[in-house]
N, C-alpha and C positions, 0 to 999 in steps of 0.2 A: 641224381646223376650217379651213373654206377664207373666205376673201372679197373682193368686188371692190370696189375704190373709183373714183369718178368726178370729173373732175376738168375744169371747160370754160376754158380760156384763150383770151380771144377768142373766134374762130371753133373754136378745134379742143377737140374732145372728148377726153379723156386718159383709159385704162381701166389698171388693174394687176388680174392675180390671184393672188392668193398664198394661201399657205398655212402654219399656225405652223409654226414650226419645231419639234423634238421635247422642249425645254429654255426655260425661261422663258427665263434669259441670250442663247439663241439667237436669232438674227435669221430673219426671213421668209423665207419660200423662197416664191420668184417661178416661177410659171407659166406667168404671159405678161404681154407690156405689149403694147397697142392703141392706136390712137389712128382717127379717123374729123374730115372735114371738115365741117364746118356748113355748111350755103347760106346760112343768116343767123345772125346773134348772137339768142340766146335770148332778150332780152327785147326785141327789135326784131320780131323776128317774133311774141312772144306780142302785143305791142301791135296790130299791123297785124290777127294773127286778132279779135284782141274788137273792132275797129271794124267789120271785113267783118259779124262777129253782131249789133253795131249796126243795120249797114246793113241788112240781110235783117230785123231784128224791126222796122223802123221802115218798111218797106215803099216804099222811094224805089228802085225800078225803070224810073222817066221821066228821060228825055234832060232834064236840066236846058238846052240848048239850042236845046230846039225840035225838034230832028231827031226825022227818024220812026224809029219803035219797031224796025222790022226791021235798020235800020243798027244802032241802037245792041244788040239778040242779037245781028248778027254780028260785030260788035267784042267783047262780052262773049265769043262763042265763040270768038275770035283767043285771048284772055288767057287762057282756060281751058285752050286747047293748049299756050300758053308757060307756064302752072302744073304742068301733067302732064305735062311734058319736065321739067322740075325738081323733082328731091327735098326733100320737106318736113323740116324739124329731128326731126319725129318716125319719120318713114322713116329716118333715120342711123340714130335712137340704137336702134329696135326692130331694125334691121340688125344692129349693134353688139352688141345683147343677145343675142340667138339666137346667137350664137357659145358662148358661155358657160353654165356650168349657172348659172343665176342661182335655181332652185329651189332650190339646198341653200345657198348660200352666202350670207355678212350680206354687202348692200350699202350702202356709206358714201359721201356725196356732201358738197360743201363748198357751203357759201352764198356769195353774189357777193362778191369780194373790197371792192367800193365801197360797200357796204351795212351794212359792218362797222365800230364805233368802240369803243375803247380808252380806258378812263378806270379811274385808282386814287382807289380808297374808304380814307380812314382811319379805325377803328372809334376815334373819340375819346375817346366814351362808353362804352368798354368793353363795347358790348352781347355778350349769348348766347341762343341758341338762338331759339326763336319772334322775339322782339323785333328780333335779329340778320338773322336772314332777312326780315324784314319792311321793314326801314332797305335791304338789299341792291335788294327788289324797286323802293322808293320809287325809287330813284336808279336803279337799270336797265330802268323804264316806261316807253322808249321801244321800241312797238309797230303797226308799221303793213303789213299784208301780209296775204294772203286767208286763210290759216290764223291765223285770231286766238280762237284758244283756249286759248291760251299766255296764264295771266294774271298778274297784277304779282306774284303768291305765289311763282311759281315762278322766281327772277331766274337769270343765267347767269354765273357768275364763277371767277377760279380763285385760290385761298390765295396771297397772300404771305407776306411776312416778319409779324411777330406784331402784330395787328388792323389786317391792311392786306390791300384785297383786289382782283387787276384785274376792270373789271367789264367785261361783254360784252354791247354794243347792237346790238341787228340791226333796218335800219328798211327796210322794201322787200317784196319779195316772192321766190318759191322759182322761179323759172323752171326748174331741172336738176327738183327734186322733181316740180312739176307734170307735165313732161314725163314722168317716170316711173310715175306716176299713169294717166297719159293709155294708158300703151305695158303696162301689166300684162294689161289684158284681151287685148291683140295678141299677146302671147310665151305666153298659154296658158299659165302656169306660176304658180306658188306664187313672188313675190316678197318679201324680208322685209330691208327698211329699216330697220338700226339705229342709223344714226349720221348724224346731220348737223354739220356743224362747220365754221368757220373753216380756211381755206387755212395760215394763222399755228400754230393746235393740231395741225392736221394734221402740219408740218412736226417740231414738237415731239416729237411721237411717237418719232421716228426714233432722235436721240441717247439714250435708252434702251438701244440695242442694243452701241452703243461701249462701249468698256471705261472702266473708270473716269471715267465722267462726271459722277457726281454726287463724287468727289473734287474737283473744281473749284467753288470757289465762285462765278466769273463764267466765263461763257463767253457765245458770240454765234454765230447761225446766221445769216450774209449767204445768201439766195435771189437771184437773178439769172432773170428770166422773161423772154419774149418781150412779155407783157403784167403779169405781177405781178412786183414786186419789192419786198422788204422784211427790214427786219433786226431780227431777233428777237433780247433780251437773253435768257440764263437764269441763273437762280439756283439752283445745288448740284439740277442738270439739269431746271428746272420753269419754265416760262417768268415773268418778272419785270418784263417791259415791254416795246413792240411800238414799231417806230416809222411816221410816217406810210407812205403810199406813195409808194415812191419809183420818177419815169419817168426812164430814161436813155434820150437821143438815140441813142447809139450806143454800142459798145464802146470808145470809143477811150479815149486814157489822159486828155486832160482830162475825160470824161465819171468814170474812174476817181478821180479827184481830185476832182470835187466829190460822189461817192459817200463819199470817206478823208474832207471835208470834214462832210459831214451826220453819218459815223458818230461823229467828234469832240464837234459840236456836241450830240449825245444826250448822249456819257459825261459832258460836262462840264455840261452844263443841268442832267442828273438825278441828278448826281454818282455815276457809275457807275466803278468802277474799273477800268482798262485787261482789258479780256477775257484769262483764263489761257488758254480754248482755243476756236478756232474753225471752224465747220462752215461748207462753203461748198457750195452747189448752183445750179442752175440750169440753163441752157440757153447760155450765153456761154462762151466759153474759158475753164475752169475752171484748167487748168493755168497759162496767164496769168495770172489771177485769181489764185492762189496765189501766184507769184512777185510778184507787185504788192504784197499785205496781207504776205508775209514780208518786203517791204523797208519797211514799216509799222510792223509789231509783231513786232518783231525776236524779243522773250522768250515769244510764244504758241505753246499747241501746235496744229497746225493737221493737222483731219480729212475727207477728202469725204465728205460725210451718206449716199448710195447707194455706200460703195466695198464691194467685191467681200466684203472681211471679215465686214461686219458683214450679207450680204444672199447667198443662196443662189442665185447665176443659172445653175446647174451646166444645166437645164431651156430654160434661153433659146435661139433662133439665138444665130451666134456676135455676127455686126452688134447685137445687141440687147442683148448681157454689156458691149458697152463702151458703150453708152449709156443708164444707167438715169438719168442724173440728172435729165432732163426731165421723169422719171416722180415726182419725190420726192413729190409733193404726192398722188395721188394712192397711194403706196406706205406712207406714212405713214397716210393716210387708212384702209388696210386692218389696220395696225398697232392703231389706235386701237377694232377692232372686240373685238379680244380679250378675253377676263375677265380676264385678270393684266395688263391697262395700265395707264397711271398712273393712283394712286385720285385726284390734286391737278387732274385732269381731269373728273372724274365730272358736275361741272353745266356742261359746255360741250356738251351735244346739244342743239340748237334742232328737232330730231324734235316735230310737232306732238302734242298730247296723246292727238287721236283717230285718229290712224293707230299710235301706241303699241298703243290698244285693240284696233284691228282685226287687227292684228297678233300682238298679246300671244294664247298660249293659253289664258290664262286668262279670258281675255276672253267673256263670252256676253254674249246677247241676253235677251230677258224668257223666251221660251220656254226657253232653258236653265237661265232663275233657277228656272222653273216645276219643270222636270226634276228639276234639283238638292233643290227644296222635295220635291219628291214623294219622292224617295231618300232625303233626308233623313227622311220621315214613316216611311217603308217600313220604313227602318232601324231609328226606334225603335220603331214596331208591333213587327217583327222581335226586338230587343233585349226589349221587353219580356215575346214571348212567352217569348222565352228566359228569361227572368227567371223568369217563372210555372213551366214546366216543370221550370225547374234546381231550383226549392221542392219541385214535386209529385215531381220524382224521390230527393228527397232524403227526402222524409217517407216515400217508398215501401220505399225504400231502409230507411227505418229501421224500418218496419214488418217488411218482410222479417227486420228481422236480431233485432227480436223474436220474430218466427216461426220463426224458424229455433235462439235459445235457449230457446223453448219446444219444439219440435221434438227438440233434444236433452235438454232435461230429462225429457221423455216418453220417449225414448231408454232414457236411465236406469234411471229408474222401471220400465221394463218389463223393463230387464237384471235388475235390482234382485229384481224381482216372477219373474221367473223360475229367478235364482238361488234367491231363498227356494222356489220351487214343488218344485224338487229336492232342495233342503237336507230339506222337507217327505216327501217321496219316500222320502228314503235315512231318514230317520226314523222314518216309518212301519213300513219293512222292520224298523230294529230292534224298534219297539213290541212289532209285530207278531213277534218273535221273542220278545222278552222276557216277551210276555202268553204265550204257550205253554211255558215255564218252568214247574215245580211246584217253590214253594219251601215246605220243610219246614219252615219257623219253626214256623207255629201248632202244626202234629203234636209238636215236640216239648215244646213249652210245654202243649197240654191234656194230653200223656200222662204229663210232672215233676207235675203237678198233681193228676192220677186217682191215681196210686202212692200220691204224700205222703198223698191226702186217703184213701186206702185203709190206709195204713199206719198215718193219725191213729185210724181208728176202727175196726180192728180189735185194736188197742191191745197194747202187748208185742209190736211190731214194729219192726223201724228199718232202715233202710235204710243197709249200707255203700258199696254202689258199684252206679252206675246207666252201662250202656252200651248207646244208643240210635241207631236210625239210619232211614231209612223202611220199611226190610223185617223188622225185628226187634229186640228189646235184650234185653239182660242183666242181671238184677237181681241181686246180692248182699247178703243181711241177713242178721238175726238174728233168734230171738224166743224167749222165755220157754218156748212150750207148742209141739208139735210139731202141736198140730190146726189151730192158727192158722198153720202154712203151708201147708195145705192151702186153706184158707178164701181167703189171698191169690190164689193160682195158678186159685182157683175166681171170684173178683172181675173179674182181668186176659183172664179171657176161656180162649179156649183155649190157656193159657199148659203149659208141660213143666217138671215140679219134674227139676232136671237134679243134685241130688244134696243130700243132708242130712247133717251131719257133728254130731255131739253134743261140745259141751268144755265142761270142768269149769273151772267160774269160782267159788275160795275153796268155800266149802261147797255153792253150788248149783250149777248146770249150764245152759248155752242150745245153742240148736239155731240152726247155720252153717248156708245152705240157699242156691243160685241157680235162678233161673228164669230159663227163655228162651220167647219168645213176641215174636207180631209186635203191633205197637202198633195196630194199626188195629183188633184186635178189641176192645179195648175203648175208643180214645177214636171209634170212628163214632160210640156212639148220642149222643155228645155233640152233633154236628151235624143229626141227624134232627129236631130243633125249628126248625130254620133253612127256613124257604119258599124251594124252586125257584121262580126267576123265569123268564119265557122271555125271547126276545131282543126285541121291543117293549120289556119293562120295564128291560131292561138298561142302555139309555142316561142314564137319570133319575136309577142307583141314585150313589149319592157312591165316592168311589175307594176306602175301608175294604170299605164293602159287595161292589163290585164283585172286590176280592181275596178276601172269604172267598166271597164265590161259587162264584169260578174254581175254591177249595180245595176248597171242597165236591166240588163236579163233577168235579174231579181225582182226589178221594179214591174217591167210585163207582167212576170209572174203572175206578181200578187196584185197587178191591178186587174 
């Protein structure tokens, strides 16, 4: 972060540019120091231009003496030439600027050292917050200067010790600001003004960079200027009371003496206790000046506020390394631009409210309020479609994923339905096997049936042993009369009486006899009352029906 601060003493203009250092603790690192001469003191010259704008709007162009008009143009035109041989304040300082990048860097300038008043507030009433700031502004509404937009709300002070506060009056006007105002459209550049402040806070700034500063609970910065001089108290390193201005005649030591003189009458007016350490700057023999206040305050520790330690002039000429101390005010001044400066500083910028704005990026005009409305609309039109779509995608979404578990249940289903299609298949083959089967039950059941009911009624027969199968059987009996095995063999069809044996049973005698013969000659005409169906009726018929069918037609077959 770079920045330059401005600084006008008397006639001469004071520039510093620096740059943070890489560490909070660290001091500035200087760039450069400048200075440029005034042709006139800044507010002498603003006064003389607003009378000339006077003069010109009021239209008094006649020789108040009478003399003719040509004499007094060519007198006018004499002054014009002796004005244009001489450089205006604002040709300096836009001189001055153009050296510098003043586009990137914060510039911090000081208000007129004689315009500035020091008064402590004691919060008696214990006020906070709104109330507090309201009582600050009542008591520091002293406001009078072309930028009066600064109102009694916003008051300028810096914390004391507890409900005690310095307050900062500023009565007058900005003659350095204005001229920078004046000189932005000339330098062609991006200007950006962040700090205005007192020569006194400026100073302040500095002892920050010293080592252990705020271990001291008093200390005191004597300044020594060509035209400002004053001596600043602080308290555990934060300024705690300022004293008037003070002009010395000369360097010499009674001047020095009634300086030891004033600086007494502070500590003991405002019962300040003998300073533990002290900063000394200026423009006067500083090394003198230290040998004088060491035969003073024997027990002080004593610091130069721009010594080499605490400030980085590795950058500088070498003439320029040993003279910074001229520059403290405005070195300080660039100090104060930082974000990690003091925060017990924070309401000492007298930066006017509306050049804040014009400044600030945050800053718009109506037409950007408009922009911003319109972004802002866009955004939630925007938001809102998105709202709507994130719904419709979500419902789709879930439609999809019913379609898609309907999808797979139909999946399923038709594995399912395909499985069963072949299970059906391989079924069929066997039905289809098993109905081409000829199974013998019935044959042997009507033909145990035909024998017995043949054996019942031709009476004096019986039957010992029956051996049947679908191509033939074997019958073994008995019977009383030998005609009646004949009569059997002639019943069972074309059956073969296969042998007749005669035994003697107690007094009478029976006839042992087998017959062999195929069953089917005599149980077919059992089925011959059974109606062939064709294949139409076949479907209708019940599953008994449909097996003696099959039997039937089996039996033709294979007889």
């Amino acid at each position: 972060m770079e920045a330059i601060g401005l600084f006008v003493e008397g006639q001469i203009l004071k520039l510093a540019y620096i740059k943070r250092g890489k560490s909070r603790s660290a001091g500035p690192k200087i760039l450069a120091l400048d200075s440029v001469i005034l042709p006139e003191p800044l507010e002498k010259e603003q006064s003389e231009t607003s009378g000339q704008a006077e003069n010109e709007d009021n239209g008094t162009n006649e020789d108040v003496f009478g003399l003719d008009q040509d004499n007094g143009q060519s007198s006018n035109e004499n002054d014009m030439v002796v004005k244009r041989e001489k450089k205006s304040n604002l040709e300096c300082i836009v001189e001055l600027l153009r050296k510098y990048p003043v586009g990137k860097a914060n510039i911090s300038l000081t208000l007129p050292e004689s315009s500035i008043n020091y008064t402590i507030f004691t919060n008696s009433g214990h006020l906070k917050g709104r109330k507090l700031k309201k009582e600050l502004a009542l008591r520091a509404s002293m406001y009078d200067y072309e930028f009066d937009d600064i109102k009694p709300g916003e008051p300028h002070y810096i914390p004391r010790e507890k409900d005690s506060f310095l307050l900062l009056k500023h009565t007058g006007s900005m003659p350095l600001l204005e001229y920078l105002v004046q000189a932005k459209p000339l330098l062609d550049r991006k200007m950006n003004i962040s700090l205005v402040t007192t020569p006194e806070i400026a100073l302040a700034h500095i002892p920050r960079f010293h080592d252990g500063t705020k271990n001291f609970e008093s200390a005191m910065l004597v300044h020594i200027g060509s035209e400002f001089s004053r001596i600043i108290f602080l308290k555990n390193g934060v300024v705690d009371r300022v004293s008037p201005i003070i002009s010395l005649d000369d360097y010499s030591e009674e001047s020095l003496n009634k300086l030891y003189a004033k600086i007494l009458f502070e500590l003991d007016h405002n019962n300040v206790p003998q300073p533990e350490r002290i900063f000394l700057s200026g423009e006067m023999d500083l090394d003198g000046l230290l040998a004088y206040f060491q035969a003073k305050f024997p027990d002080s520790h004593y610091s130069m506020l721009t010594s080499k330690v605490v400030l980085d002039t590795s950058l500088l000429e070498t003439e320029q390394k040993t003279d910074t101390a001229p520059f403290a005010i405005p070195i300080g001044l660039t100090a104060g631009t930082f974000k990690k400066s003091n925060k017990a500083y924070a309401h000492t910028n007298f930066l006017p409210k509306s050049m804040k704005k014009e400044q600030s990026s945050s800053h718009l005009a109506w037409h950007g309020y408009c922009a911003l409305l319109l972004l802002f609309f866009a955004a939630l039109f925007y938001t809102y479609k998105w709202y709507h779509y994130s719904i419709q995608k979500e419902q789709t979404e879930f439609l999809i994923t019913l379609a898609d578990e309907s999808l797979e249940t139909e999946r399923r289903i038709t594995q399912k339905i395909s499985s069963l299609e072949e299970s059906i298949e391989h079924y069929r083959y066997y039905i289809s096997l098993v109905d081409s089967l000829w199974y013998p039950g019935p044959l042997y059941s009507d033909a145990l049936y035909f024998l017995s009911k043949a054996a019942r009624d031709l009476n004096s027969v019986w039957i010992k042993r029956l051996t049947l199968n679908e191509k033939n059987f074997q019958l073994n009996g008995a019977s009383l009369y030998r005609t009646r095995i004949h009569r059997m063999a002639d019943i069972t069809g074309n059956t073969v009486i296969n042998y007749t044996e005669e035994e003697k049973v107690r007094e009478g005698k029976i006839y042992n006899f087998e017959l062999l013969g195929n069953p089917l000659d005599f149980v077919t005409p059992v089925f011959n009352n059974v109606a062939l169906l064709d294949s139409a009726n076949f479907d209708n018929l019940n599953t008994n029906n449909r097996t003696v069918l099959k039997t039937v037609n089996s039996y033709k077959q294979r007889k």
